[in-house]
C-alpha positions as CSV (number, residue, x, y, z in Angstrom):
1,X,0.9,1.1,9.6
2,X,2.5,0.9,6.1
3,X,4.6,2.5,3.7
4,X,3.5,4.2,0.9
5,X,5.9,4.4,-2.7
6,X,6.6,7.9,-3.9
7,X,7.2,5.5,-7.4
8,X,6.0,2.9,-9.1
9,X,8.0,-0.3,-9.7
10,X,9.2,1.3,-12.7
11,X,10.8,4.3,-11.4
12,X,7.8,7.0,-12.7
13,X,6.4,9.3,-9.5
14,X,3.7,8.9,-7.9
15,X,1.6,11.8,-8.7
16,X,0.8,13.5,-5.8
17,X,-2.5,13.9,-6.4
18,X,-3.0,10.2,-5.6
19,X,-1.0,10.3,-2.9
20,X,-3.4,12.6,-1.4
21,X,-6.6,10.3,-2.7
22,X,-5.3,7.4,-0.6
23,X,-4.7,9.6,2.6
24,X,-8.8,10.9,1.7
25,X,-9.5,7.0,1.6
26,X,-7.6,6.2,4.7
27,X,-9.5,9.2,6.6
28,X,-12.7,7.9,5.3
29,X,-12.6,4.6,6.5
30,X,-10.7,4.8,9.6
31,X,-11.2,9.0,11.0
32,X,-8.1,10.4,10.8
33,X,-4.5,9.3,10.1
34,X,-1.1,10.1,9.8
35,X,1.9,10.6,7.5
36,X,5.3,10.7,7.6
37,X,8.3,11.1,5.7
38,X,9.8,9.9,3.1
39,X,12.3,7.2,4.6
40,X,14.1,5.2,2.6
41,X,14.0,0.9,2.8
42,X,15.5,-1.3,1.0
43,X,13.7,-4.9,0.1
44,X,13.9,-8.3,-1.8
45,X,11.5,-10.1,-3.3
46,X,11.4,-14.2,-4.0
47,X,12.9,-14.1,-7.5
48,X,16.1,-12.3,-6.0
49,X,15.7,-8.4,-7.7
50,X,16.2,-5.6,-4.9
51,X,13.8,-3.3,-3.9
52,X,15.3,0.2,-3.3
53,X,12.8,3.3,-2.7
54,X,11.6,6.0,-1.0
55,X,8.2,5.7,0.4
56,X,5.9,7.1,3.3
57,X,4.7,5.7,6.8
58,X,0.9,5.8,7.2
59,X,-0.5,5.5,10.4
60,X,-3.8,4.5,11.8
61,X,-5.5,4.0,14.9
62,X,-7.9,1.4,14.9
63,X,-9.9,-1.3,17.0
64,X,-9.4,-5.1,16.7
65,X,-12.5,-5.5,15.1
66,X,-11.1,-3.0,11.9
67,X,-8.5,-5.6,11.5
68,X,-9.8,-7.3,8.3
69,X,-10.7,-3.7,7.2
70,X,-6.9,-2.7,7.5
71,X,-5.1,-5.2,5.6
72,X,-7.6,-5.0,2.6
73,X,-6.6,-1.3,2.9
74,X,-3.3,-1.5,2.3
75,X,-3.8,-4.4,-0.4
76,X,-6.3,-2.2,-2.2
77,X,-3.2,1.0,-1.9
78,X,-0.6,-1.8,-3.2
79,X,-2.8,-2.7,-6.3
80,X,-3.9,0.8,-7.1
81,X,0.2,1.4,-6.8
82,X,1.0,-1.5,-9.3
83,X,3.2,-3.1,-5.9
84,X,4.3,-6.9,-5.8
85,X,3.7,-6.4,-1.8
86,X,3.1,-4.0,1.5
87,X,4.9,-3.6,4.4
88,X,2.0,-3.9,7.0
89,X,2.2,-4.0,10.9
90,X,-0.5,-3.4,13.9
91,X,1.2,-3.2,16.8
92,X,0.1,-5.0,20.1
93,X,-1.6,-7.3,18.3
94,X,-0.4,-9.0,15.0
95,X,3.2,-7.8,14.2
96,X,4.6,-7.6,11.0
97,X,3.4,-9.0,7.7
98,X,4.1,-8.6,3.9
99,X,1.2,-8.7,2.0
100,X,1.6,-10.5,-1.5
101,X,-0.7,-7.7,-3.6
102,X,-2.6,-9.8,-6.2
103,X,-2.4,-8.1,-9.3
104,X,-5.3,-6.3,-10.9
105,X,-7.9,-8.7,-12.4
106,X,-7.6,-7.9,-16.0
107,X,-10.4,-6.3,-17.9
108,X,-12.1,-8.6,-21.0
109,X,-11.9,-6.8,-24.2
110,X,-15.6,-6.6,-25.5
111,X,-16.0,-9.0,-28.7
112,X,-17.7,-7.3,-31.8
113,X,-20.0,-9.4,-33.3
């Protein structure tokens, strides 16, 4: 399970058009899923700024062995969302964790020559 933003860390929407592309991606990979809200949470991150946002719960069910596959699900939503970190729990067997999202490797600019 996670939470996905309605916003981006600068307060634009989330389209919901992409919203609806990572519930198709979620489906793909795992055969079905479930979403609800939004909720509201409240957060801080290690420099001290406070995280205040609506967001959604997605659901999966999933075997053990899909583990691996989970979390690099919900780090590949939290890049594609611009997040500093996910909310990501699988319950009765790992708990809780927040992910650290590693930002998107940045493109080279060709050089002319």
């Amino acid at each position: 399970m996670t939470r996905i933003p309605t916003h981006y860390n600068d307060g634009t929407p989330v389209p919901k058009g992409v919203l609806d592309e990572i519930t198709e991606e979620v489906f793909e990979v795992f055969g079905g899923c479930t979403v609800e809200g939004p909720g509201r949470g409240i957060w801080g991150d290690d420099e001290g700024r406070v995280y205040s946002e609506d967001s959604f719960r997605l659901e999966v069910a999933c075997e053990r062995g899909q583990y691996a596959e989970a979390r690099e699900t919900v780090l590949r939503i939290g890049r594609r969302l611009g997040q500093k970190a996910m909310y990501f729990e699988v319950r009765y067997f790992d708990g809780v964790e927040i992910l650290d999202v590693p930002p998107k490797p940045r493109r080279r600019k060709k050089r002319e020559t």
